[in-house]
C-alpha positions in Angstrom: -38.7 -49.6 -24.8 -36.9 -51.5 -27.5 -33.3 -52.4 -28.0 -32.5 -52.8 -31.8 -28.9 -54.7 -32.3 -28.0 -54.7 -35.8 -25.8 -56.9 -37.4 -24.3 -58.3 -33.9 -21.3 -60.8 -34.2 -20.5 -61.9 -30.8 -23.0 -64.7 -29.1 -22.2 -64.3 -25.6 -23.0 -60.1 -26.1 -26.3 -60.6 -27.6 -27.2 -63.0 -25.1 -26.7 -60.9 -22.1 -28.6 -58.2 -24.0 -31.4 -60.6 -24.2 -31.0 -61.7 -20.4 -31.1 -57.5 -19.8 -34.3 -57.3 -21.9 -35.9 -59.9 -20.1 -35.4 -58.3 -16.7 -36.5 -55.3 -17.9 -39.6 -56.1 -20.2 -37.7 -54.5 -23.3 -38.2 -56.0 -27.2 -35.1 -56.9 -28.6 -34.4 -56.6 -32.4 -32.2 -58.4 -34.1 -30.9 -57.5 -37.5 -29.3 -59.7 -40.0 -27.0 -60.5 -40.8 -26.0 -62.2 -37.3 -22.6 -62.8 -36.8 -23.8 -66.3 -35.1 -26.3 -68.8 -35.3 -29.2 -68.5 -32.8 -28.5 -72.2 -32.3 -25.0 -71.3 -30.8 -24.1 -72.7 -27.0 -22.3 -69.4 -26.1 -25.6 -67.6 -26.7 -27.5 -69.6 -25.0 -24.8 -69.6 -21.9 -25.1 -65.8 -21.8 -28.6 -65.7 -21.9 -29.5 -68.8 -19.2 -32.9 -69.6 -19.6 -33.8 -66.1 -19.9 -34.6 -66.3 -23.8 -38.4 -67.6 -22.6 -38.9 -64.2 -21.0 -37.6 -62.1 -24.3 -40.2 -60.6 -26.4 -37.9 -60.6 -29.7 -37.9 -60.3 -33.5 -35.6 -61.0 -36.1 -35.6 -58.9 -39.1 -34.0 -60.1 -42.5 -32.3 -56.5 -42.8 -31.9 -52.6 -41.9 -35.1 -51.9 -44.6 -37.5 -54.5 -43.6 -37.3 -53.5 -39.9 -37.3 -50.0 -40.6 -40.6 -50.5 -43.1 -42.2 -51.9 -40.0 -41.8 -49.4 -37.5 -45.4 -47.6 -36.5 -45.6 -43.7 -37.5 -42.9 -41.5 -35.6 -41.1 -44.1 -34.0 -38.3 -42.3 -32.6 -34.7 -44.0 -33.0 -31.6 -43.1 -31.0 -28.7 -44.3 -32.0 -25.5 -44.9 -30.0 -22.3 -44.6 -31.1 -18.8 -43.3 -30.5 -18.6 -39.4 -31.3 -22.0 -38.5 -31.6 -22.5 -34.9 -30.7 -24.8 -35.7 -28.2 -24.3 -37.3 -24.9 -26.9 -39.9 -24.0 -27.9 -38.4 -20.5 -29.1 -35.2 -22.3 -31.6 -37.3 -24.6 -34.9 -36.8 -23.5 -36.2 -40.3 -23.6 -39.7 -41.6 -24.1 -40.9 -45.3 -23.0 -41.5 -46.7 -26.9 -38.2 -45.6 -28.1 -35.9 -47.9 -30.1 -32.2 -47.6 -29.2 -29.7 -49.0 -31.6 -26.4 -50.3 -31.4 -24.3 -51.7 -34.1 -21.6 -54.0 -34.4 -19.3 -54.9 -32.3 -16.0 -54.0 -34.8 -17.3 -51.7 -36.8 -20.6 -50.1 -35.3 -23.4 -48.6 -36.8 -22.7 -47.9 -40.5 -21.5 -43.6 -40.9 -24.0 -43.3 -43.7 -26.8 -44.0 -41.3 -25.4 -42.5 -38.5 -25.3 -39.1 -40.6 -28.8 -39.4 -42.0 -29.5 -39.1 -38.2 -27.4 -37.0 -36.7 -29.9 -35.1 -34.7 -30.7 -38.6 -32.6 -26.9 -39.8 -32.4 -25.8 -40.0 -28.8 -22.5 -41.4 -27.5 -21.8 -42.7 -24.1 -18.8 -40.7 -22.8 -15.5 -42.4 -22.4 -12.9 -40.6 -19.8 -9.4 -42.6 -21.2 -8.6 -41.9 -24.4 -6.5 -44.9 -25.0 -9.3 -47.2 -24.2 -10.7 -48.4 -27.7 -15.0 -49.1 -26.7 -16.7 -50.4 -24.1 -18.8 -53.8 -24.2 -21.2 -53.5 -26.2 -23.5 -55.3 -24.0 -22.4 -52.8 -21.3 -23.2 -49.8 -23.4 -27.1 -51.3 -23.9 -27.7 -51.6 -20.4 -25.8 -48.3 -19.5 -28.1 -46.0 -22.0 -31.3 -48.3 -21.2 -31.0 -47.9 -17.5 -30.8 -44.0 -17.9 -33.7 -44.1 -20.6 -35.9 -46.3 -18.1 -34.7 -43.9 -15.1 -36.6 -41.0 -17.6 -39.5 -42.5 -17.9 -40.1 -43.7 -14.4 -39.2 -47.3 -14.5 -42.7 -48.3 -15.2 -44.0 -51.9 -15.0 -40.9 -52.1 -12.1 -41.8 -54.8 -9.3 -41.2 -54.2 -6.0 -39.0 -56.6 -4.5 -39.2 -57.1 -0.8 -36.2 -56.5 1.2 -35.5 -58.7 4.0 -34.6 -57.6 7.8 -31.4 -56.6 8.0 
């Protein structure tokens, strides 16, 4: 699986989307411009000493990461009023999911070129403006992991109660 974060601006977001890679053996993309240097405390607060465990890239822009994708990569990408809810996407274990920035998500031009793989995470107040953005990652790449089986999972033993 693969998250794809492009153009992120807050540190401490990206770094516990890093931190959720890691647990889960996902690549993380990152796609300039960052809103942050990769040098920044805050980042590295939010990811502990996580970032070791990341298998990451960093990709100058949108075109260079998209020119390197293998043949039919599938994308999805998540964003507020797709027509598509994300728990009716039928993942597969290589997809990339992208997410866009934190104030202005992914650009509408891009999202309408792919409308047919635009999901949204539902939100049940209508006053509430977004959710975290590192809270909407972990949310659609538990259910895409839950789809394919959680594979590569260890089994952690449980103690005696």
């Amino acid at each position: 699986m693969h998250i794809v974060l492009l153009e992120p601006e807050i540190p401490p977001n990206t770094g516990n989307v890093a931190r959720l890679c890691a647990a889960t053996r996902t690549t993380l993309h990152l796609i300039e411009p960052l809103g942050f240097q990769l040098t920044d405390r805050d980042l590295k607060r939010a990811g502990m000493d996580y970032w070791q465990h990341v298998t990451w890239q960093r990709w100058p822009s949108w075109t260079a990461f998209r020119l390197s994708l293998p043949p039919g990569a599938r994308l999805w990408f998540i964003e507020s009023d797709g027509p598509r809810n994300y728990i009716d996407a039928p993942f597969d274990r290589d997809d990339y999911l992208v997410f866009g920035r934190e104030t202005k998500g992914l650009p509408q031009l891009l999202l309408a070129e792919h409308r047919d793989t635009w999901l949204n995470i539902p939100m049940l107040n209508p006053d509430a403006r977004s959710l975290n953005l590192s809270n909407c990652v972990a949310i659609v790449l538990f259910e895409a992991l839950r789809q394919t089986g959680f594979s590569g999972t260890i089994a952690i033993p449980q103690t005696a109660a």
